[in-house]
C-alpha positions as CSV (number, residue, x, y, z in Angstrom):
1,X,160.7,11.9,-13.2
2,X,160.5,8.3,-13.2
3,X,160.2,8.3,-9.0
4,X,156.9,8.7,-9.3
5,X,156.2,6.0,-12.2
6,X,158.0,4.0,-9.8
7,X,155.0,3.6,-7.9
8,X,152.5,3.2,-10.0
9,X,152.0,0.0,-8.5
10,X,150.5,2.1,-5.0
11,X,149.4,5.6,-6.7
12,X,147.7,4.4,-9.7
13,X,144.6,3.4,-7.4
14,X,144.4,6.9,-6.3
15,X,144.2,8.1,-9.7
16,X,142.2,5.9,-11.1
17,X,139.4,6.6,-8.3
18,X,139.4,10.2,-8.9
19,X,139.7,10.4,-12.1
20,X,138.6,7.3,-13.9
21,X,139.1,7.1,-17.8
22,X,135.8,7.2,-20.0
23,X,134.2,3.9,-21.1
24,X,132.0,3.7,-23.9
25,X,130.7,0.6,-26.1
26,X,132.5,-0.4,-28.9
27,X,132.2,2.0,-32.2
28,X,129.6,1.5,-34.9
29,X,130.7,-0.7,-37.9
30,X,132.0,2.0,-41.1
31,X,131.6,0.5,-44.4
32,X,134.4,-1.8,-45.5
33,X,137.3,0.6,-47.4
34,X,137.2,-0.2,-51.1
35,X,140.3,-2.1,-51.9
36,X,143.3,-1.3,-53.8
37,X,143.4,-2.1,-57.3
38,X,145.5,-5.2,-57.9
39,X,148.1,-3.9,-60.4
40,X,148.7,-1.3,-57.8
41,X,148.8,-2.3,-54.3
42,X,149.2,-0.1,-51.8
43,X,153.3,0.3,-50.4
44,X,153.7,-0.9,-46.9
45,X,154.6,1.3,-44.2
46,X,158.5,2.0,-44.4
47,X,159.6,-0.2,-40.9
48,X,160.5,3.8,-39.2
49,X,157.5,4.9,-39.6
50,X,154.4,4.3,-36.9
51,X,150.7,5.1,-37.6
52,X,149.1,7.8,-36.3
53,X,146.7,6.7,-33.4
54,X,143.5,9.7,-33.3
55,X,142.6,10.6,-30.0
56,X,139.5,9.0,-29.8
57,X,140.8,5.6,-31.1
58,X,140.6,2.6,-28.2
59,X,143.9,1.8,-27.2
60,X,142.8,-0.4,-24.1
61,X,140.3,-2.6,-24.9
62,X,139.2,-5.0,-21.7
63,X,137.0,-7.8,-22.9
64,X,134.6,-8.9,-19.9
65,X,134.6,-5.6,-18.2
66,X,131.9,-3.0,-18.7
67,X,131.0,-0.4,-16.8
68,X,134.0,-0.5,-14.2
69,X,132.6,-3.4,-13.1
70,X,133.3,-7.6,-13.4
71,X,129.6,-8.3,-14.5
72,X,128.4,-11.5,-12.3
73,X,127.9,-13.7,-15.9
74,X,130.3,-13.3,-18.0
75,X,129.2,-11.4,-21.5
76,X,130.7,-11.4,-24.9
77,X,129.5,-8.4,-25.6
78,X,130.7,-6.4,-22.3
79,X,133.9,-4.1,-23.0
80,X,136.1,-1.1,-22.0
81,X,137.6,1.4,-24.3
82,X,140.0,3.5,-22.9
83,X,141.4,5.8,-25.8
84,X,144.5,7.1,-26.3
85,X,143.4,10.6,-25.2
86,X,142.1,9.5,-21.7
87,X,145.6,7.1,-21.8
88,X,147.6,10.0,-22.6
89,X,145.7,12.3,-19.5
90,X,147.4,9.2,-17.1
91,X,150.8,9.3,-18.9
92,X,151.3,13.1,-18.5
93,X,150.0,12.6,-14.8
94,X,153.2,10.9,-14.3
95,X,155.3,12.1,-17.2
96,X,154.9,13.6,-20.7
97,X,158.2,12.0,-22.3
98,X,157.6,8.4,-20.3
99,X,159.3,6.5,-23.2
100,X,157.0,4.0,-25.2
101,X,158.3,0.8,-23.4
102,X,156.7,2.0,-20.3
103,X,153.6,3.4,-21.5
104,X,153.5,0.1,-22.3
105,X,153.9,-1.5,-19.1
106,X,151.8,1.0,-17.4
107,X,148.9,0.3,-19.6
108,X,149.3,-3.4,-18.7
109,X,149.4,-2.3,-15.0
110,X,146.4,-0.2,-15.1
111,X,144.0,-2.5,-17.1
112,X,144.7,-5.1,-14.2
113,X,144.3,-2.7,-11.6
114,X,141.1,-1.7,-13.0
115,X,139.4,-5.2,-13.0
116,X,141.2,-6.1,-9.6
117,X,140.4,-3.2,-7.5
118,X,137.0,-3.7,-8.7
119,X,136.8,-7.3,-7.2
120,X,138.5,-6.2,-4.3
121,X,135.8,-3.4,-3.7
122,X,133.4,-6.4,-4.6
123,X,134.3,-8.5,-1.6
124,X,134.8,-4.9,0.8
125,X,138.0,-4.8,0.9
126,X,138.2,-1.3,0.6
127,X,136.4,-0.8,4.2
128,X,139.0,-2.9,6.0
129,X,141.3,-1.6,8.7
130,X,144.1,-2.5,6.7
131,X,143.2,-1.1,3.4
132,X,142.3,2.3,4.7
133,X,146.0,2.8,6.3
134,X,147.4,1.8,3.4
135,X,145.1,4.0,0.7
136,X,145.8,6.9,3.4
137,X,149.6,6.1,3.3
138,X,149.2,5.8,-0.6
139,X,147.1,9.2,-1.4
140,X,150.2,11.2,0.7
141,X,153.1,9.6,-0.7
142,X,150.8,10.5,-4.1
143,X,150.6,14.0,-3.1
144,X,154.6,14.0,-1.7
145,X,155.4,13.0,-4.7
146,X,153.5,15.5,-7.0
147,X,154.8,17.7,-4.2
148,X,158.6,17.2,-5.4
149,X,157.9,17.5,-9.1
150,X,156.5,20.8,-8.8
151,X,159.4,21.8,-6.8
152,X,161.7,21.0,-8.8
153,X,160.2,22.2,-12.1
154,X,160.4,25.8,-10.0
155,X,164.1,24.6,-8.8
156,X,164.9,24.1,-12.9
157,X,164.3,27.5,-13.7
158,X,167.7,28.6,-13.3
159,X,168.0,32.6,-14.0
160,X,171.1,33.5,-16.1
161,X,172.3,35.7,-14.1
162,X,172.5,33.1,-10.9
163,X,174.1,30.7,-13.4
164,X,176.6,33.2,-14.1
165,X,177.1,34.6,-10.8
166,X,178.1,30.9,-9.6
167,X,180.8,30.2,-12.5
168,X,182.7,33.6,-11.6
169,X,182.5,32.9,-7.9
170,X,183.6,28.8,-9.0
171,X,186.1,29.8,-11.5
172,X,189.1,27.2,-10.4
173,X,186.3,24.6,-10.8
174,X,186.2,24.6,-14.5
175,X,189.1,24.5,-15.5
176,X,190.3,21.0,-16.9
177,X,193.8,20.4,-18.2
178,X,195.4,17.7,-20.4
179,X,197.8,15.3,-18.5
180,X,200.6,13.1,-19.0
181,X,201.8,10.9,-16.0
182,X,204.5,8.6,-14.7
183,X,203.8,6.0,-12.3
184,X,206.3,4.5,-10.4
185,X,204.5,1.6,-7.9
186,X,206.0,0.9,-3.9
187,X,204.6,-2.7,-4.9
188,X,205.4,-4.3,-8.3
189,X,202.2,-5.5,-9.5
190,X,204.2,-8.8,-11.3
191,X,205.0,-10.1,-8.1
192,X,208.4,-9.1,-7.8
193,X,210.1,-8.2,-4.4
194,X,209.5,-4.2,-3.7
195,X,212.5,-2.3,-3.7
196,X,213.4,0.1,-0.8
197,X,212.2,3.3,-0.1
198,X,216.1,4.9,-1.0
199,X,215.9,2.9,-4.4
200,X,212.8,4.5,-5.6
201,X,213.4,7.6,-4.3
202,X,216.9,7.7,-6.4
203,X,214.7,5.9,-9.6
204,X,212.0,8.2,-9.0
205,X,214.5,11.5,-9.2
206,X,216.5,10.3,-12.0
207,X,213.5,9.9,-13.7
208,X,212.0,13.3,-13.0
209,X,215.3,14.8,-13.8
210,X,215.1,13.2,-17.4
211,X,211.3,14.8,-18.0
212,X,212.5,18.2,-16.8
213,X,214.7,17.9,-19.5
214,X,212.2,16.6,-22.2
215,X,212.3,13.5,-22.3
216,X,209.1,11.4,-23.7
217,X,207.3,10.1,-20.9
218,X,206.3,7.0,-22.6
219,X,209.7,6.1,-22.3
220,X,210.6,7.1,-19.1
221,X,207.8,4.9,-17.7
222,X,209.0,1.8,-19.9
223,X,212.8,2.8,-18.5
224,X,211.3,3.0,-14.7
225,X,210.1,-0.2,-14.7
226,X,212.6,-1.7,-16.3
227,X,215.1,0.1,-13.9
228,X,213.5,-1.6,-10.9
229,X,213.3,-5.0,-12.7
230,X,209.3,-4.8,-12.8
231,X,208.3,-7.2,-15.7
232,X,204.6,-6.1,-16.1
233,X,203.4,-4.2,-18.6
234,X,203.9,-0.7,-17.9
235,X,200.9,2.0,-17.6
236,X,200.2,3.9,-20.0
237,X,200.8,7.4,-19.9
238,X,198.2,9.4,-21.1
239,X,195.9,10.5,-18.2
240,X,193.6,12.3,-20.0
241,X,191.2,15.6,-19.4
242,X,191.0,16.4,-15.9
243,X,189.1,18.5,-13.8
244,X,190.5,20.3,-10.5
245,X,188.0,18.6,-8.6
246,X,188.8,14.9,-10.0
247,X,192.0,14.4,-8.3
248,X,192.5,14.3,-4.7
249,X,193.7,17.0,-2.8
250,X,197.0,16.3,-2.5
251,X,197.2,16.3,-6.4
252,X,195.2,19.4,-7.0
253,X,198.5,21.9,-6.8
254,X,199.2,20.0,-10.4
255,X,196.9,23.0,-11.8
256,X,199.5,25.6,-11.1
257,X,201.4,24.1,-14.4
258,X,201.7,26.1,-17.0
259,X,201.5,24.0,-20.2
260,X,205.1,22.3,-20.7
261,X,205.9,22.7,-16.6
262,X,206.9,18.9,-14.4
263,X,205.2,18.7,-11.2
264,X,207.6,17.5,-8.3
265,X,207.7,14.0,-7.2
266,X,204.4,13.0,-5.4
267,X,204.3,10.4,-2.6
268,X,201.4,9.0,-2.5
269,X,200.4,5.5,-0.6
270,X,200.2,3.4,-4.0
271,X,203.5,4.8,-5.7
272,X,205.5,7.4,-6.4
273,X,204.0,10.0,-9.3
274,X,205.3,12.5,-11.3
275,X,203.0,14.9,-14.0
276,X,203.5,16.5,-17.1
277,X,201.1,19.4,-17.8
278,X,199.6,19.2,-21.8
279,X,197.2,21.7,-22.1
280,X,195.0,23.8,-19.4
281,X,191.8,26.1,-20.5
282,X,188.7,27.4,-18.5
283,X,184.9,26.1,-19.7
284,X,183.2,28.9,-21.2
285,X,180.1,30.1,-19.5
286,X,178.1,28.6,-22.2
287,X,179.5,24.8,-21.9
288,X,179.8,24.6,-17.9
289,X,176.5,26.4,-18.0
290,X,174.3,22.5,-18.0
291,X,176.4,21.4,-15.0
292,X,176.3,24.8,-13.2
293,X,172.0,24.5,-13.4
294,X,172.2,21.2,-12.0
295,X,174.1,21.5,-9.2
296,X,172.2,25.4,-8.5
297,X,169.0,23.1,-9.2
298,X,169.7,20.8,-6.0
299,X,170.5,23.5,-4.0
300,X,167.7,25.5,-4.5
301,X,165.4,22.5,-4.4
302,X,166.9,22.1,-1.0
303,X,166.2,25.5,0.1
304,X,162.5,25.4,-1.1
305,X,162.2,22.2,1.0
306,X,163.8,23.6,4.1
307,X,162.0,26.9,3.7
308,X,158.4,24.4,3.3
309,X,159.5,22.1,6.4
310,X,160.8,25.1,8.4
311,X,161.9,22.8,11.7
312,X,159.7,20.0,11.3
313,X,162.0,17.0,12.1
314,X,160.9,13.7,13.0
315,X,162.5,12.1,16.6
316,X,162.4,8.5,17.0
317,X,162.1,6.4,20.0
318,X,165.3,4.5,19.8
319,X,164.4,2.5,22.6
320,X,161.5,0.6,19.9
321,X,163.8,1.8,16.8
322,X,167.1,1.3,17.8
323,X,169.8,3.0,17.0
324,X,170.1,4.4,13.4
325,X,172.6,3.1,11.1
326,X,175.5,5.2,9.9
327,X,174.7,7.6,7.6
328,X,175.5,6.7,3.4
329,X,179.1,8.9,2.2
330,X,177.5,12.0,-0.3
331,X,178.9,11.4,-3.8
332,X,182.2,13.6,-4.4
333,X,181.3,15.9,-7.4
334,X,183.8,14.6,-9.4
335,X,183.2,11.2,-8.6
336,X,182.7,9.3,-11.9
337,X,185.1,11.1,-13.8
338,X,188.1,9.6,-15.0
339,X,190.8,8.4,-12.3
340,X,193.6,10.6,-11.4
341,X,195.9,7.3,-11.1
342,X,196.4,4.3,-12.9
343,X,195.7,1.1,-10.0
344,X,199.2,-0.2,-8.8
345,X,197.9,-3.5,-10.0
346,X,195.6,-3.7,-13.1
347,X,192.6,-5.8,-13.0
348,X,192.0,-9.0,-14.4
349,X,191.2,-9.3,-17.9
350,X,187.9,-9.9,-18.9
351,X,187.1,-13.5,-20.6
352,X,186.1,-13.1,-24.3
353,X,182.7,-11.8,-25.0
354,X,182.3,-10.0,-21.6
């Protein structure tokens, strides 16, 4: 949503020439409100509360500017009144729930662009070479933008049944199990010399030999490190709620634990790792149902744009251009989840009040 608000800076001119808010001289004086008695004065608004501005009530007021324009003599009594209903028609333009802060900033934008695209058009501005490509350029990214929001409210509209469809075709991906995990690093993060790879493969099978047979893993990742003389603290165990899709590839077999089960020793690059499976369930339909709309939401936004565009693609003269740069990495659907590994070494503590 807040793409478009983005610029405001560019699009607001367009809106403001098509549709420019009402102006109107200031309201006739109403007789003075009788005031309170003074044994009993009125209660002040409780500090939650906000007064309800009426439609009609100015909420812009720009001293020195009547009539959309900057009079040639300055006047005292020259004004613009933009109420909050003709405010409000500009904030739903760009969007009905724009928080209060930026309502705020946009009104401060608009009042300025309403005086200084009125100088501008003063001095001719508007008729300049440069000025026309750029309110050309301006009025479509305008409309590309408008374009995308009303594509994507259709996009929203998940049906149920498409929701559902998805999760019973996805089922492995929501699942999320509770972990435990022991960490065993090819370098010591205090410093000490790394042992071979024969002693940490015999520490590393000793070790998952003691889990098979129940032992607590908070202790067995103490006794590892201790065992190989590490004198850093050790990791901690716990390695939360996991999703299949969080944890590399090579880790995602750990979901064919049943609850109680040891995985095998995994060799990975940072250290050897061995898991302990908690607790497994599948998301209902009803909780994975939020994440299952977003992700059908981009694909059928996707589809709406290709089916638009058809085979409209843009080929660029790399001779003037050059040659593009490499493309950015998609973001893994997982990524921002919790990691699947603890780093071999931690990071730096933060200094006190960071």
């Amino acid at each position: 949503m807040y793409r478009l608000f983005a610029v405001v800076l560019l699009s607001t001119l367009v809106f403001s020439q098509a549709a420019p808010p009402a102006k109107s001289t200031p309201p006739a004086k109403s007789a003075p409100a009788a005031k309170p008695p003074a044994a009993k004065p009125a209660p002040p608004p409780k500090p939650a509360e906000k007064a309800e501005v009426a439609p009609a009530a100015a909420v812009i007021t720009i001293a020195g500017f009547c009539d959309g324009k900057v009079p040639a003599t300055p006047s005292a009594e020259c004004k613009t009144v933009i109420t909050r209903a003709d405010f409000e028609k500009l904030v739903d333009a760009f969007d009905p729930q724009m928080a209060m802060a930026r309502r705020r900033q946009l009104a401060d934008a608009y009042a300025r662009m309403l005086v200084m695209s009125d100088i501008a058009e003063q001095r001719g501005i508007q008729n300049t070479l440069d000025a026309q490509q750029i309110l050309h350029f301006t009025h479509m990214q305008a409309l590309m933008q408008l374009l995308g929001r009303e594509i994507q409210k259709e996009a929203a509209n998940v049906p149920p049944a498409e929701a559902e469809k998805y999760y019973n075709e996805h089922a492995s991906q929501y699942e999320q199990a509770t972990l435990q995990r022991i960490f065993i690093p090819k370098t010591p993060p205090g410093g000490e010399k790394p042992a071979d790879e024969k002693t940490l493969d015999a520490e590393s099978q000793k070790i998952h030999a003691a889990a098979v047979a129940g032992g607590d893993f908070e202790k067995l990742q103490k006794q590892a490190y201790d065992d190989l003389g590490i004198k850093a603290s050790p990791p901690p165990t716990g390695a939360g709620t996991q999703r299949r899709e969080s944890l590399p590839p090579s880790e995602a077999k750990i979901f064919d634990l049943q609850p109680g089960q040891i995985s095998e020793v995994l060799n990975e690059p940072g250290g050897l790792y061995i898991f302990k499976m908690e607790s497994k369930k599948k998301l209902s339909l009803a909780d994975a149902t939020p994440e299952i709309n977003r992700v059908l939401e981009q694909q059928r936004m996707k589809e709406a744009v290709d089916k638009l565009t058809g085979g409209i693609k843009p080929e660029l003269n790399q001779e003037y251009f050059g040659e593009a740069p490499p493309a950015m990495p998609a973001m893994h659907p997982g990524a921002g989840g919790p990691p699947s590994r603890p780093p071999a070494t931690p990071p730096p503590a933060k200094p006190p009040g960071q």
